[in-house]
C-alpha positions as CSV (number, residue, x, y, z in Angstrom):
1,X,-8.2,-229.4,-123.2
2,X,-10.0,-230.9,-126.4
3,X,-9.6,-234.8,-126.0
4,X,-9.0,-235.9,-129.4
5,X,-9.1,-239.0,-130.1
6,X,-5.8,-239.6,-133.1
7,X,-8.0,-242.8,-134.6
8,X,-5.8,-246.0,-133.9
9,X,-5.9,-247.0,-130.6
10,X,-7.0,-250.6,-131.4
11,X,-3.8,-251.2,-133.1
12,X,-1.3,-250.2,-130.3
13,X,1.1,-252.4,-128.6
14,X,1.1,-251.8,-124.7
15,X,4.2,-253.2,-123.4
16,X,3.7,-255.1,-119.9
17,X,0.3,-253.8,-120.0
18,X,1.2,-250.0,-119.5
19,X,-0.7,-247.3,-121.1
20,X,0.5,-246.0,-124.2
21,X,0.9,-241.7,-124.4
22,X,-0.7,-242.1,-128.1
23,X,-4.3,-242.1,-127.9
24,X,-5.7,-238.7,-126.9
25,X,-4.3,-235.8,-128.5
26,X,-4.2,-233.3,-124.4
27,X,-1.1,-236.0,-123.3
28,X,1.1,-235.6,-126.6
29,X,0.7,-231.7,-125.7
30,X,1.9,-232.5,-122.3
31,X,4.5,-234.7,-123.3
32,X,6.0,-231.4,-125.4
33,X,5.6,-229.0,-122.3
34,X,7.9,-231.4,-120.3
35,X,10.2,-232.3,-122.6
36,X,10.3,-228.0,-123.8
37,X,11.8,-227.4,-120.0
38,X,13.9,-230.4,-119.9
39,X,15.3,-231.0,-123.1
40,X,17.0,-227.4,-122.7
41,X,18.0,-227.9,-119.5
42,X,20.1,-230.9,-120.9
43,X,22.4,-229.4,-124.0
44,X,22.6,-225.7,-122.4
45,X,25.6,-227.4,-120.2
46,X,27.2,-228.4,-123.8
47,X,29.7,-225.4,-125.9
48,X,31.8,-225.8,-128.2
49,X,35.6,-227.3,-127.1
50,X,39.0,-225.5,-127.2
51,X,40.9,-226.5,-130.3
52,X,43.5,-227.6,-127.7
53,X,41.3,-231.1,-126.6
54,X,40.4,-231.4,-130.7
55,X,43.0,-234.2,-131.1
56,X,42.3,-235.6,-128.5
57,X,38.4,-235.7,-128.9
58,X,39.4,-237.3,-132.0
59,X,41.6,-240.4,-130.8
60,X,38.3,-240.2,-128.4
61,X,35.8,-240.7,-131.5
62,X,34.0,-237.7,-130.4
63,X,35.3,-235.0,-132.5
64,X,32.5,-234.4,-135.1
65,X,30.1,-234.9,-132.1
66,X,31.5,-231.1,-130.9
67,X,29.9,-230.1,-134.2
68,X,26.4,-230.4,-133.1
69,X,26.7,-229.1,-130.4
70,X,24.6,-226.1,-130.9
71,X,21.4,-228.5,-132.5
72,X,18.2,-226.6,-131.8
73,X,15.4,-229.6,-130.9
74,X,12.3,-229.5,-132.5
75,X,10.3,-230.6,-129.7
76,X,7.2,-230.8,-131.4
77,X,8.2,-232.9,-133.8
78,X,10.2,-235.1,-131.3
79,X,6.6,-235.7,-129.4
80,X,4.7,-236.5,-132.6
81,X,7.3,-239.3,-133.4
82,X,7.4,-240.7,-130.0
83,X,3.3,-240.2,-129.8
84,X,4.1,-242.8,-133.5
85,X,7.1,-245.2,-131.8
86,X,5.7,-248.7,-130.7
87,X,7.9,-250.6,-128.5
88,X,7.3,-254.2,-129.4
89,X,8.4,-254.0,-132.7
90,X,10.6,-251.2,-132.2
91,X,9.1,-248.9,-135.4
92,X,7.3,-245.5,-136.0
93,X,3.9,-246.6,-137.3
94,X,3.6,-244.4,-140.1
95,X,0.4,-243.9,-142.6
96,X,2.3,-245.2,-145.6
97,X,4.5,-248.0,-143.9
98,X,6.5,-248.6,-141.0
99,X,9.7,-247.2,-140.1
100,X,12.9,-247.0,-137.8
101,X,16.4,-245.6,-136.8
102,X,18.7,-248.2,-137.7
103,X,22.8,-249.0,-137.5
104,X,22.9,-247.4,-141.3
105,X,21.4,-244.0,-139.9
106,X,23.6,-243.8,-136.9
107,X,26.5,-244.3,-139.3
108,X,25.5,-241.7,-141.7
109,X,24.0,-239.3,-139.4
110,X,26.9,-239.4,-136.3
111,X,29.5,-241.4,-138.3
112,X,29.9,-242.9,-135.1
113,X,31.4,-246.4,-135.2
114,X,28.7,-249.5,-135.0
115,X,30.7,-252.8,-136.5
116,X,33.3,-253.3,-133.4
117,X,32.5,-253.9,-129.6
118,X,30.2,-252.9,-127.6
119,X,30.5,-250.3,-125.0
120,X,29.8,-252.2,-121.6
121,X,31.5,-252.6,-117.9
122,X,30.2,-251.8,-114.9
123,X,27.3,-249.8,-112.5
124,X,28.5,-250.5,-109.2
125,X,31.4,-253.0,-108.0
126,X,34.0,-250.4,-109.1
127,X,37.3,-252.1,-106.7
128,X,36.3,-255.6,-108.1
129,X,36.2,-254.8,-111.9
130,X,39.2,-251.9,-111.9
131,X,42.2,-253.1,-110.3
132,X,40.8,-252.4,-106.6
133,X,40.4,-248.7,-107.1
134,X,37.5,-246.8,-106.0
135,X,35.0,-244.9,-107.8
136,X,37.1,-241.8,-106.0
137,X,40.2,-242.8,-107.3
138,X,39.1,-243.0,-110.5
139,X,37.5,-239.7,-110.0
140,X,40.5,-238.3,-108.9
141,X,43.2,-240.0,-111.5
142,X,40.7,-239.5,-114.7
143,X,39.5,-235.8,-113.6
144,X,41.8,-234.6,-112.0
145,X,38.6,-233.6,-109.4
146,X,36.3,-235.2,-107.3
147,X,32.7,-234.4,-107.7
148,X,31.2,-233.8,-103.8
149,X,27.7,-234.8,-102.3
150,X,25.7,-232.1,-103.2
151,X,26.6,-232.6,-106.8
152,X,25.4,-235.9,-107.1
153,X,21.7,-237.9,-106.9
154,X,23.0,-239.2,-103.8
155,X,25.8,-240.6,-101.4
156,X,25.7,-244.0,-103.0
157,X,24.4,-243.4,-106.8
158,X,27.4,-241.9,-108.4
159,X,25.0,-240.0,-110.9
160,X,26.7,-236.4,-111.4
161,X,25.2,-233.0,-112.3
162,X,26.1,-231.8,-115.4
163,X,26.7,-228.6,-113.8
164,X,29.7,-230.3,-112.1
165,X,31.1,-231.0,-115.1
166,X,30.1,-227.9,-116.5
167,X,32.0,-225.6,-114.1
168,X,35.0,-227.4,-114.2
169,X,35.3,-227.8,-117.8
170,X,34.9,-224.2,-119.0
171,X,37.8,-222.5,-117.8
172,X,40.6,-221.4,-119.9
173,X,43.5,-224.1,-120.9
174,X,47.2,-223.1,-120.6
175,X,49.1,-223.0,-123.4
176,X,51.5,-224.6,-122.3
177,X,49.2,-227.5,-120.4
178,X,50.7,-230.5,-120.0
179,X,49.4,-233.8,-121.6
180,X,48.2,-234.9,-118.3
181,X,46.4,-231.4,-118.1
182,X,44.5,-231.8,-121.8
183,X,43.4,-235.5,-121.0
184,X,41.4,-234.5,-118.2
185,X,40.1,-231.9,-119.9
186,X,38.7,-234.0,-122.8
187,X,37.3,-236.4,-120.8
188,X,35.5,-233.9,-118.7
189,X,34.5,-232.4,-121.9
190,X,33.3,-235.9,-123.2
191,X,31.5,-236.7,-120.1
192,X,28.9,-233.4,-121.1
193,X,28.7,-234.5,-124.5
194,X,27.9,-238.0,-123.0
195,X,25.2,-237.0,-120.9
196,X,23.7,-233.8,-122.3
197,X,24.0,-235.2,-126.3
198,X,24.4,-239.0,-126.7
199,X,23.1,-240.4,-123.5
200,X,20.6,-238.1,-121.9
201,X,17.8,-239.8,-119.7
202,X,15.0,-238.4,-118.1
203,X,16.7,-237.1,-114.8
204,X,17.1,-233.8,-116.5
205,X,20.6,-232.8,-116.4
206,X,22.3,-235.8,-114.5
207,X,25.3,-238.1,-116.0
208,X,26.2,-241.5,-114.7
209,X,29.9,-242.1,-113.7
210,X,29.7,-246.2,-115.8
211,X,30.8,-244.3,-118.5
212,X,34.4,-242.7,-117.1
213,X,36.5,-245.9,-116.9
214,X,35.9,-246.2,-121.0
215,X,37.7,-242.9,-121.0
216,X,41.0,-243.7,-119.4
217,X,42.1,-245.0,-122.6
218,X,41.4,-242.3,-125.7
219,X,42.7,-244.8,-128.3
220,X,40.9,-247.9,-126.9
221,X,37.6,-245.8,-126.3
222,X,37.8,-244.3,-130.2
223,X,37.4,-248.4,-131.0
224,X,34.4,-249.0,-129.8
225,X,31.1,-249.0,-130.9
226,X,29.4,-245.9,-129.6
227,X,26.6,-245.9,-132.5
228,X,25.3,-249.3,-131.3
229,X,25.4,-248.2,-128.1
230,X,23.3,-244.2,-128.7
231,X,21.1,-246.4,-130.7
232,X,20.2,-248.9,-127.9
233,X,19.9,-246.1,-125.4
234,X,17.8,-244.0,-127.6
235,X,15.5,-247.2,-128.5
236,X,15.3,-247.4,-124.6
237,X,14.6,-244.2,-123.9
238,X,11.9,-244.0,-126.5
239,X,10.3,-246.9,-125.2
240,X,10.1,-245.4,-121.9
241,X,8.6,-242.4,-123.6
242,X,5.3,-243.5,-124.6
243,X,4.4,-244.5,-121.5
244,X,1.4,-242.5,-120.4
245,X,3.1,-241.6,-117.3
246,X,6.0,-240.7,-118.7
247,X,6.5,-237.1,-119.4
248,X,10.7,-236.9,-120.1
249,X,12.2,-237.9,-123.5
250,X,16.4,-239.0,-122.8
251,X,18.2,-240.4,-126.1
252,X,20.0,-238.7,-128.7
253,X,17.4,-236.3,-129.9
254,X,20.1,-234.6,-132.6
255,X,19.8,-238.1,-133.8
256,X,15.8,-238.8,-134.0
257,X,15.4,-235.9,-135.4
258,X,18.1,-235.9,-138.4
259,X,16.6,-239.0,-138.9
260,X,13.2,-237.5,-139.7
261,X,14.4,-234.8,-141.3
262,X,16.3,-237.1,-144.3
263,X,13.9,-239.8,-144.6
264,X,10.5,-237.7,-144.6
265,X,10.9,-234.9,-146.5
266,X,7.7,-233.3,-145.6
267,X,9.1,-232.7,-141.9
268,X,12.2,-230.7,-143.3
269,X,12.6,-227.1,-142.2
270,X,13.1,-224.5,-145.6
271,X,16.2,-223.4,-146.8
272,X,18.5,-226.6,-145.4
273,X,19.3,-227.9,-149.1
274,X,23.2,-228.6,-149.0
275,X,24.5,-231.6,-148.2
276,X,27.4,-231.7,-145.8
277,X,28.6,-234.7,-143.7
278,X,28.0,-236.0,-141.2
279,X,24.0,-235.7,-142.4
280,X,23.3,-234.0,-138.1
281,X,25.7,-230.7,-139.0
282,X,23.4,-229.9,-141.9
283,X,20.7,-228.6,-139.6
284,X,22.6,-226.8,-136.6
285,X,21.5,-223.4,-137.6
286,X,17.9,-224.6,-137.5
287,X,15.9,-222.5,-134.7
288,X,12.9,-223.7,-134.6
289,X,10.0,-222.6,-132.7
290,X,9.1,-224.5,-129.9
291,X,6.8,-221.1,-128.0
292,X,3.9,-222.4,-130.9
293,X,4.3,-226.0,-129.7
294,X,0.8,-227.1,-129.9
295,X,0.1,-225.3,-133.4
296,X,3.0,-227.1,-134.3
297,X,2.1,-230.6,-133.2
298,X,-0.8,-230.3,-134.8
299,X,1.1,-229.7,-138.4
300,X,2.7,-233.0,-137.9
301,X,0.3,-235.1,-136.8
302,X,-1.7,-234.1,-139.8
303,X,1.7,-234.4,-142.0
304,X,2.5,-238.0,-140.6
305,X,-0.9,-238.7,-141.1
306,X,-0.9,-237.7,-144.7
307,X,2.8,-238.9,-146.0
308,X,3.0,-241.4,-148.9
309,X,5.8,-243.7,-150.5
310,X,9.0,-242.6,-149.1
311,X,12.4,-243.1,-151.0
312,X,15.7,-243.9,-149.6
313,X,17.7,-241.0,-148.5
314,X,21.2,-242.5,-148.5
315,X,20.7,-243.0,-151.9
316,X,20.4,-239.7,-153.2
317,X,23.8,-238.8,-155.6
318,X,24.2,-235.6,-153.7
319,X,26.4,-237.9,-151.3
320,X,28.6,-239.5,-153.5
321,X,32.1,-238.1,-152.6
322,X,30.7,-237.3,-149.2
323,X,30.6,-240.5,-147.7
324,X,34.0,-241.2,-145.7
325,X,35.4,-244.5,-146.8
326,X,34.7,-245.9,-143.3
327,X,31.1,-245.2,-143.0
328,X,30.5,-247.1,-146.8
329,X,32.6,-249.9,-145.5
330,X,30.3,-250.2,-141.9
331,X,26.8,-250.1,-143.8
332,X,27.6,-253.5,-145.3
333,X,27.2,-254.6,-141.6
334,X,24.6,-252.6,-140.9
335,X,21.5,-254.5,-142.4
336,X,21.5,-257.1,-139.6
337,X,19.0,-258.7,-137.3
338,X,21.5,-258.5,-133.9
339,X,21.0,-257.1,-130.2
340,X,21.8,-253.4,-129.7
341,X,23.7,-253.4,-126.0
342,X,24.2,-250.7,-123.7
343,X,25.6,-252.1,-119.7
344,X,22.9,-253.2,-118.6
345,X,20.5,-252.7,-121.8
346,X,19.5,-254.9,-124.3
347,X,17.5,-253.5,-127.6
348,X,16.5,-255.3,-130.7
349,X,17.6,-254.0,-134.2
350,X,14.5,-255.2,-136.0
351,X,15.4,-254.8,-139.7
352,X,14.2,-257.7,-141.2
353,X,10.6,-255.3,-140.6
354,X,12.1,-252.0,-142.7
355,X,13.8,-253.0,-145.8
356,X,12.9,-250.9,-148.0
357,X,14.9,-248.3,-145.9
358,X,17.4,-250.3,-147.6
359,X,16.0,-250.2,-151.0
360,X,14.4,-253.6,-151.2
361,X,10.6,-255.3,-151.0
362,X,9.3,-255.6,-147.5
363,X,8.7,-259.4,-146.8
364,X,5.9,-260.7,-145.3
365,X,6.1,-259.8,-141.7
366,X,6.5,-262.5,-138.6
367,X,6.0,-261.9,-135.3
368,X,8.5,-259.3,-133.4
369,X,11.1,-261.0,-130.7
370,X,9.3,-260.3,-127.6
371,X,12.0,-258.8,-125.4
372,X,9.8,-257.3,-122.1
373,X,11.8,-259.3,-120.2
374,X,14.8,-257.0,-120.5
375,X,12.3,-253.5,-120.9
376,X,11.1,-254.3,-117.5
377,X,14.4,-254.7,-116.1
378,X,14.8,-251.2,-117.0
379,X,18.9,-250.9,-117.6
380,X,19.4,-251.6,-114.0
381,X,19.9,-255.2,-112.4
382,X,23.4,-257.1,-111.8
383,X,24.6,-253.4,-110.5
384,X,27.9,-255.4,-109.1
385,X,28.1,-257.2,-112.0
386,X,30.7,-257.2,-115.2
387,X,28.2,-257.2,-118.3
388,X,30.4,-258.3,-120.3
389,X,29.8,-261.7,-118.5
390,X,26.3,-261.4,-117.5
391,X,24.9,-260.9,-120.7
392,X,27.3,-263.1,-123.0
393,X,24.8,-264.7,-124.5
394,X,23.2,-260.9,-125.9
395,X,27.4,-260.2,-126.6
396,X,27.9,-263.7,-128.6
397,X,24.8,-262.7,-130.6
398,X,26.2,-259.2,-131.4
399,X,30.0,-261.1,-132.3
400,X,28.0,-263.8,-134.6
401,X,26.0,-260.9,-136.4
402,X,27.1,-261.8,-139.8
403,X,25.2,-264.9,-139.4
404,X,21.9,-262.9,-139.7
405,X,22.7,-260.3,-142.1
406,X,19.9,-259.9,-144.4
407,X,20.2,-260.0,-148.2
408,X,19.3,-256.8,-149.8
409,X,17.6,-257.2,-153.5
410,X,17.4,-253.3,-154.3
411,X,14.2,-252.5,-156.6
412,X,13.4,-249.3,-158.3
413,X,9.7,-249.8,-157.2
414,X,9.1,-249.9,-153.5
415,X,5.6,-250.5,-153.4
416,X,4.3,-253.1,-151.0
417,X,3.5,-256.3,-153.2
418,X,0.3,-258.2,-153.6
419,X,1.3,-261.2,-150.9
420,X,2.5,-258.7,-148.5
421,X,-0.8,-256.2,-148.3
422,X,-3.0,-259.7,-148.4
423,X,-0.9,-260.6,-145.2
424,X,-1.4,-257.1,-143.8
425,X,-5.2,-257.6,-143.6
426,X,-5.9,-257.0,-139.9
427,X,-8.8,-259.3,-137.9
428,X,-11.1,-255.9,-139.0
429,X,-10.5,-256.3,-142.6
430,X,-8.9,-253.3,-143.0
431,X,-5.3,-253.7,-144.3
432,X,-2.5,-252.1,-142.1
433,X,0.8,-250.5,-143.1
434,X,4.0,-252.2,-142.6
């Protein structure tokens, strides 16, 4: 395998001292291969739902999410961004500048909601945190089913095949099904859009059960943020990703690449011009083809490698009267520097670093919040514990996030000025994008 070296090594961030996959071209290859198997694995559990659980998906908030469904991953491109993300300052470090998935995308991409609560609760500790009943008895009361040992991780780690969900979910409805009948459908049909779209992790084709007990209550669910919390687990998984070791990618993928797609033109498959919203549906019929992955790597790390000034995609007038009321309302809020929070996860929505995503000059850069404390906890500690409670600092931060919006000055010319690219000068004299 040709070791290529991809020519900025020097400049890489290595989080708690672990080896970066960037670096040598044979591990981003390896990294697709993986994540070609896996990846698949993942969505083939995820069809489209009976029109009888649409209203209900919708008091849910996850009735547009049944739209993309049928997303083809470009997994070639997914590695080449990933082989570009750097954890610290959570960014893809780009030729021309650097760049990110913010709050704004997820809006316009999902038009999931991102200016309300967080979703959170629980890992473990089920009796304590919901009214004494067992992770069976919710099982039972929510589902309608119980899920047995051999389709779980284990006896103790209530982490479910999506095959469980899978077989359960795909019969037939009655017409005449009763109310009880359709809820327990939708939130088994949720539950696979949870874990083979939104929140997929590297276990290849297992869900967590943290995420039923936000599903007992479609109306109370449909309130909360779920685009803060895909963004945080996708910045988490992502993170995780570029680890040499590491050879899964989880995280909304639909997402990661939509975003690439609208904001670098280059990287946009032919014959995709019409609008439509949300921004994800406009590429479901996209096949692309991931058999020539290693041709195709090579096309975008030469592409990414080449790309200049970039413009801002939500500001193209194909989207005027496309734009729900809701999601113009939400990007106000979305420019903020604020935690992105997930359980047991806490992410940093680094904006104050891409602002001309937003149409405005890029500052002069200050050192990113170091937050390895919480990456090395991986998503995992306080199991018992209410997170709500345990990390109320993280959730007061997120409440007073209007105390750190930024102010947006829009400009017609985006070009990095003087003071910035003096600032930019690395300790080898050669100046850096940003």
């Amino acid at each position: 395998m040709e070791q290529q070296l991809l020519g900025y090594e020097d400049t890489l961030y290595i989080l708690d001292r672990t080896e970066h996959i960037a670096g040598r071209f044979d591990r981003v290859v390896q990294f697709v291969h993986y994540c070609t198997s896996d990846l698949a694995h993942q969505a083939e559990f995820v069809t489209q739902p009976l029109e009888q659980i649409r209203p209900y998906l919708r008091r849910g908030g996850f009735e547009y999410m049944a739209c993309i469904v049928e997303f083809e991953h470009d997994l070639p491109l997914a590695s080449t961004l990933i082989e570009r993300w750097r954890p610290e300052p959570h960014t893809f470090q780009l030729s021309c500048r650097k760049m990110t998935i913010t709050l704004q995308d997820v809006a316009y991409q999902l038009e999931l909601k991102i200016d309300s609560d967080p979703v959170s609760g629980c890992i473990c500790g089920w009796e304590q945190q919901h009214q004494g009943r067992t992770i069976e008895e919710l099982h039972q009361q929510l589902l309608g089913a119980i899920s047995g040992p051999d389709d779980r991780q284990s006896q103790i780690r209530w982490t479910v095949k999506l095959t469980w969900f899978h077989n359960t979910v795909c019969g037939e409805l009655e017409q005449d099904a009763t109310v009880e009948r359709l809820l327990r459908y939708t939130r088994r049909y949720i539950m696979k859009l949870i874990g083979g779209i939104l929140f997929p992790d590297a276990s290849d084709s297992r869900v967590h059960i943290r995420w039923l007990p936000l599903l007992e209550d479609l109306e109370m669910c449909g309130g909360l943020s779920w685009g803060l919390t895909v963004l945080a687990w996708l910045y988490c998984q992502m993170c995780c990703a570029t680890e040499h070791r590491q050879c899964n990618l989880g995280g909304c993928i639909n997402l990661l690449l939509s975003w690439a797609y609208h904001h670098i033109p280059l990287l946009r498959p032919d014959g995709f011009d019409t609008c439509r919203f949300l921004l994800v549906e406009r590429w479901v019929h996209y096949l692309p083809d991931n058999a020539k992955g290693e041709g195709r790597l090579r096309n975008y790390i030469s592409t990414l490698n080449g790309i200049g000034m970039l413009n801002t995609p939500y500001a193209d007038l194909q989207l005027i009267g496309l734009v729900p009321l809701m999601i113009a309302e939400a990007e106000a809020s979305a420019a903020v520097v604020c935690p992105l929070l997930c359980f047991a996860i806490v992410e940093w929505h680094q904006v104050d670093r891409v602002v001309h995503q937003f149409g405005s000059l890029q500052h002069i850069l200050t050192k990113p919040l170091n937050i390895d404390k919480m990456h090395k906890l991986n998503g995992w500690f306080g199991r018992d514990e209410w997170f709500l409670q345990l990390l109320g600092g993280w959730h007061e931060l997120w409440n007073a996030r209007a105390d750190h919006r930024l102010h947006i000055h829009h400009h017609i010319d985006l070009r990095p000025s003087l003071p910035y690219m003096v600032s930019a000068v690395g300790a080898h004299g050669v100046v850096r994008s940003g």
